[in-house]
C-alpha positions as CSV (number, residue, x, y, z in Angstrom):
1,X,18.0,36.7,10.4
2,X,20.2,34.3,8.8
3,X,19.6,31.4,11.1
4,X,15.6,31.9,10.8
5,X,15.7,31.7,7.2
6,X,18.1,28.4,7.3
7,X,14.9,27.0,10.1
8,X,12.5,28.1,7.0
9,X,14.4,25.7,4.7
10,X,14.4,23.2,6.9
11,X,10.8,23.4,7.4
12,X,10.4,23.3,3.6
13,X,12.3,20.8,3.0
14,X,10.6,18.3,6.1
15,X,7.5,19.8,3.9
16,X,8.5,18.3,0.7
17,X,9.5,14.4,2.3
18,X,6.1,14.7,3.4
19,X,4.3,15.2,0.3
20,X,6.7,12.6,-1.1
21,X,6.2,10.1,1.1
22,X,2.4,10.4,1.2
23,X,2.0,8.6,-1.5
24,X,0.2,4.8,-0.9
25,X,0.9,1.6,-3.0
26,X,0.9,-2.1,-3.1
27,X,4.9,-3.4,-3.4
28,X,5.8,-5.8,-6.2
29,X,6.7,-8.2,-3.4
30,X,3.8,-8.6,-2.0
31,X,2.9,-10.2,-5.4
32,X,5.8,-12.7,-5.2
33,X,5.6,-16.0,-3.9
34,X,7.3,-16.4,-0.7
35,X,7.7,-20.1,-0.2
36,X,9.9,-21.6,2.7
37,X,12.8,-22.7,0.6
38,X,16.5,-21.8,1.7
39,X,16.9,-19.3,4.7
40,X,13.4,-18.6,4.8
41,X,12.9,-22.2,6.7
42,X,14.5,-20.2,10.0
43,X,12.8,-17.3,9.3
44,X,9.0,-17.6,10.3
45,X,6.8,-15.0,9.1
46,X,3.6,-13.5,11.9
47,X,0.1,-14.3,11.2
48,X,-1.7,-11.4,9.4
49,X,-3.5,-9.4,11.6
50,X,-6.3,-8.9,8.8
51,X,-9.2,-11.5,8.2
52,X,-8.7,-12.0,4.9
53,X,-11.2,-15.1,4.7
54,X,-13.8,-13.4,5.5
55,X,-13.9,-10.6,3.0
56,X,-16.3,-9.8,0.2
57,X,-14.0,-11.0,-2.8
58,X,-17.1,-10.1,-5.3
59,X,-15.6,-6.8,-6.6
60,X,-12.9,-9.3,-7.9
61,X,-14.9,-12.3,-9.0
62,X,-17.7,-10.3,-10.8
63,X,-14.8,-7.9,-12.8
64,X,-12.0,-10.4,-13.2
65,X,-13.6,-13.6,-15.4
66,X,-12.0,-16.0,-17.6
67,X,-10.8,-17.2,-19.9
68,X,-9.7,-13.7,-21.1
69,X,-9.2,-12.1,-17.9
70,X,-8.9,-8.4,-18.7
71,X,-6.2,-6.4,-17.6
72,X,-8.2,-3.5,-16.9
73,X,-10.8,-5.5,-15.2
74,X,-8.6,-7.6,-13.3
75,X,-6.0,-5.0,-12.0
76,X,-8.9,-1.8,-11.2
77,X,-10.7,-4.9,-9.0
78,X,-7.3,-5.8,-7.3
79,X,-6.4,-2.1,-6.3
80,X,-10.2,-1.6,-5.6
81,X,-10.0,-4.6,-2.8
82,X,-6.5,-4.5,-1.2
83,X,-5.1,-0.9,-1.2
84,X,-7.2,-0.4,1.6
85,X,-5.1,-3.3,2.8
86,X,-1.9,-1.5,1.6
87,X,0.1,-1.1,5.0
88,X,-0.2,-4.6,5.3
89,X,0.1,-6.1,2.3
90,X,4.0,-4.2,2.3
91,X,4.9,-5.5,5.6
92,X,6.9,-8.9,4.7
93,X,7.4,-9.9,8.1
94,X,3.6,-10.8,8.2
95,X,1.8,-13.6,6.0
96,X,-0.5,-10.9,4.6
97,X,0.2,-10.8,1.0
98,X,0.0,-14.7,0.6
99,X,-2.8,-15.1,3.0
100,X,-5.0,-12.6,0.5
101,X,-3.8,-14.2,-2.6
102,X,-4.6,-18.1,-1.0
103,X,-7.8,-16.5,-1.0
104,X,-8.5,-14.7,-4.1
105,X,-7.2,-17.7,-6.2
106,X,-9.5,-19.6,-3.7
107,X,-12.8,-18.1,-4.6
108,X,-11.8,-16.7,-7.9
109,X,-10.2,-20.0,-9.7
110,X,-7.3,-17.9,-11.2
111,X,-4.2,-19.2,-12.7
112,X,-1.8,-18.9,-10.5
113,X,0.3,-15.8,-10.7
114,X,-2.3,-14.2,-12.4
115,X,-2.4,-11.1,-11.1
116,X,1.4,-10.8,-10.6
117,X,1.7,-11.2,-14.3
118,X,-0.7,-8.4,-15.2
119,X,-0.9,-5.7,-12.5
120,X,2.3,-4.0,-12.6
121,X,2.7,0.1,-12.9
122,X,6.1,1.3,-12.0
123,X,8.8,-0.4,-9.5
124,X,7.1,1.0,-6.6
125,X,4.2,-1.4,-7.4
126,X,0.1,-0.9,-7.8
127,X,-0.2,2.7,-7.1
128,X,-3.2,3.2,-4.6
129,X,-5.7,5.9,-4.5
130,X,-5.1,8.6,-1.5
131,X,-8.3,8.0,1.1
132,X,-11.2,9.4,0.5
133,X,-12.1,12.4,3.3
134,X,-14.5,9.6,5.2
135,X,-11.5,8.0,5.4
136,X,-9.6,11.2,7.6
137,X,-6.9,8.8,8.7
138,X,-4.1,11.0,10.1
139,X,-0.8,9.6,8.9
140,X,2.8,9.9,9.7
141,X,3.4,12.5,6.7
142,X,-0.3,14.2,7.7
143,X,1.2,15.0,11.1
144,X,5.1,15.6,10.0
145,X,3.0,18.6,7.4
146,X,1.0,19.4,10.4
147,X,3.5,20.3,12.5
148,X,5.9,22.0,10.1
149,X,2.8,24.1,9.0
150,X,2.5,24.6,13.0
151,X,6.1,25.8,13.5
152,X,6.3,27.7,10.4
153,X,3.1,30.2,12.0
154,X,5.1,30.4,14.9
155,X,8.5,31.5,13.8
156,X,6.6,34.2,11.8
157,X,5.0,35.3,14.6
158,X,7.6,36.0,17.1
C-alpha cells in the first residue's frame, strides 16, 4: 500500500508542473534589441520560420496612434497580434522577435523601443491568453496531465 500511495504523489506532483508550466507569455527578451555587437558576431541567429511581413499589422496600427500612444491601447494590440506567435517570439536562437518588431515599427512609425518601454507585466514578460477551444492545440503540459490523469485511472483500478 505504501509504494501506491508514494506513485499517487508522484502523479500529483507531475500534475501540478503541469498546470504550472501551462501557462503562455511573451519573454522580456524578445523585446530587447539583439544587435551583432561582441560575441554575438560568431554567433548567427536562424531565419524565423514565421512570415512576419506578410501579416495584418492593423489590430496594431488602428489601436496604437501617436503622439500619445496609450498604454492600454498599445500593449492589448501587442498581446492581441504576437501571443499567437509566443513560441517563437521566446526562441532566441531564431530572428523572430526582431524580424516582427522591424515590421511593426515598419508600418506603424513607432519610436523605437516603444513597446519595450510600455508593455511590461511581471519578469516573465506579456502574459498571453490560454487558446481559445478552436484553438485545441495539444501541448506538452496537455499531454504530461493527460497521461498522469491516464495512469492515475489505472492504478485505482487494479
Amino acid at each position: 500500500m505504501g509504494l501506491k500511495q508514494s506513485f499517487m504523489y508522484l502523479i500529483f506532483i507531475f500534475l501540478l508542473a503541469g498546470f504550472a508550466s501551462s501557462s503562455t507569455h511573451i519573454s522580456n527578451g524578445a523585446f530587447e534589441s539583439h544587435g551583432t555587437a561582441g560575441r554575438n558576431l560568431l554567433q548567427a541567429k536562424k531565419a524565423c520560420p514565421e512570415d512576419f511581413e506578410h501579416k495584418n499589422y492593423t489590430i496594431l496600427t488602428s489601436m496604437c496612434k501617436g503622439p500619445q500612444y496609450p498604454i492600454k491601447g498599445c500593449c492589448g494590440a501587442l498581446k492581441e497580434f504576437a501571443c499567437p506567435f509566443a513560441d517563437k517570439l521566446n526562441d532566441l536562437s531564431t530572428d523572430c522577435a526582431s524580424t516582427m518588431f522591424s515590421y511593426i515599427n515598419l508600418y506603424g512609425k513607432y519610436p523605437p523601443g516603444l513597446f519595450a518601454n510600455m508593455c511590461r507585466e511581471g519578469k516573465e514578460g506579456l502574459e498571453c491568453p490560454e487558446p481559445t477551444a478552436s484553438g485545441l492545440a495539444v501541448t506538452k503540459p496537455t499531454l504530461l496531465l493527460l497521461t498522469s490523469g491516464f495512469l492515475v485511472l489505472l492504478f485505482q483500478l487494479f
